[in-house]
N, C-alpha and C positions, 0 to 999 in steps of 0.2 A: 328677170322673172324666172323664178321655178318652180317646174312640177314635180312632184315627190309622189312616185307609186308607189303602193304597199297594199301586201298581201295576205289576206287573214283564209287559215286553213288549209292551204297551198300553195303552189308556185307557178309562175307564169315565166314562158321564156322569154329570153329578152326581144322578139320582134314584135312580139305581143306588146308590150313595155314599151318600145319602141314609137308602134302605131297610137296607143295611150299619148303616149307627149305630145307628139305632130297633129293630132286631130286636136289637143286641150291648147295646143298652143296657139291657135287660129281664134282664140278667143280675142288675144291681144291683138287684133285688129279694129272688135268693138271699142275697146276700152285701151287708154293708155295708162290707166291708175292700177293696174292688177299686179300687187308684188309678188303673188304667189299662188298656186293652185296645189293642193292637195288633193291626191286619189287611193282613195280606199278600197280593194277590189274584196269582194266576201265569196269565197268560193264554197262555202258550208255545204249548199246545194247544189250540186252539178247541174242539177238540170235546168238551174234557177239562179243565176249568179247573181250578186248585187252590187251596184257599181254607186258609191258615193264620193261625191264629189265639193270641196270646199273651194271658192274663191275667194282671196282675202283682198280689198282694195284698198287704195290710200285714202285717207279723211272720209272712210263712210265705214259699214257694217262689212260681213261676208256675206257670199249668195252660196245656197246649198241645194244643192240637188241629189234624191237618193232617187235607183232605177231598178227593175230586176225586169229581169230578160231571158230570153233562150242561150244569149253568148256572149261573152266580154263583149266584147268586138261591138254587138247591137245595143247593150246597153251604154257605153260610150258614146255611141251615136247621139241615143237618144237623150242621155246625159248634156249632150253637145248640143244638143236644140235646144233644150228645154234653160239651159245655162245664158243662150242668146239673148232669149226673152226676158229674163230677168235682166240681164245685161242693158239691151234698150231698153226697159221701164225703167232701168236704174237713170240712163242718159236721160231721157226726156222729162224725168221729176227732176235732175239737177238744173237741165237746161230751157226749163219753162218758166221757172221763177227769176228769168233775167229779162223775158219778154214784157213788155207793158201788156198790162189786162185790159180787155177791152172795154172797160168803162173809164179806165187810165184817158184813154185813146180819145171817146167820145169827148168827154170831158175837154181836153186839152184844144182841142179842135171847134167849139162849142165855146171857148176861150175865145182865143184868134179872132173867131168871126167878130166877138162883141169888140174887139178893141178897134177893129177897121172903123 
């Protein structure tokens, strides 16, 4: 899996860069299908930075997240939560269509009894 920074309007130094990877790379803990994460950092506005972010997954879509903030730093954060979330809703729509529904359930059981 990799993350690929880049930088529109200026430059960040590398511990900056750095901290970016290690916080996006904790995502692969949700998810073990993530080939890759792209980071867009928009520095146009100092005082307002905007941090976008792409996950691309195996056999589904990408999840995207755009933030703006008072600092790199807290928009990554917030990029990093809000990425989560998408993350589990992504897990739990794949992994709820393998559960019997609960009329599955009744039914089969509602079965059983009559054949006793």
């Amino acid at each position: 899996m990799q993350v690929i920074v880049s930088v529109r309007h200026g430059r960040l130094n590398h511990i900056i860069q750095e901290q970016i990877q290690t916080k996006l790379q904790r995502l692969t803990r949700l998810s073990d299908c993530i080939t890759e994460i792209d980071v867009i950092v928009d520095l146009k506005q100092p005082e307002a930075p905007s941090v976008e972010v792409q996950v691309s997954l195996e056999r589904a879509g990408d999840l995207l997240a755009v933030i703006e903030a008072n600092s790199v730093i807290s928009a990554v954060d917030k990029v990093q939560h809000k990425l989560e979330q998408q993350l589990r809703k992504h897990k739990q729509k794949r992994t709820d269509h393998r559960s019997p529904a609960l009329g599955q359930v009744a039914w089969s059981s509602s079965v059983d009894e009559g054949l006793d």
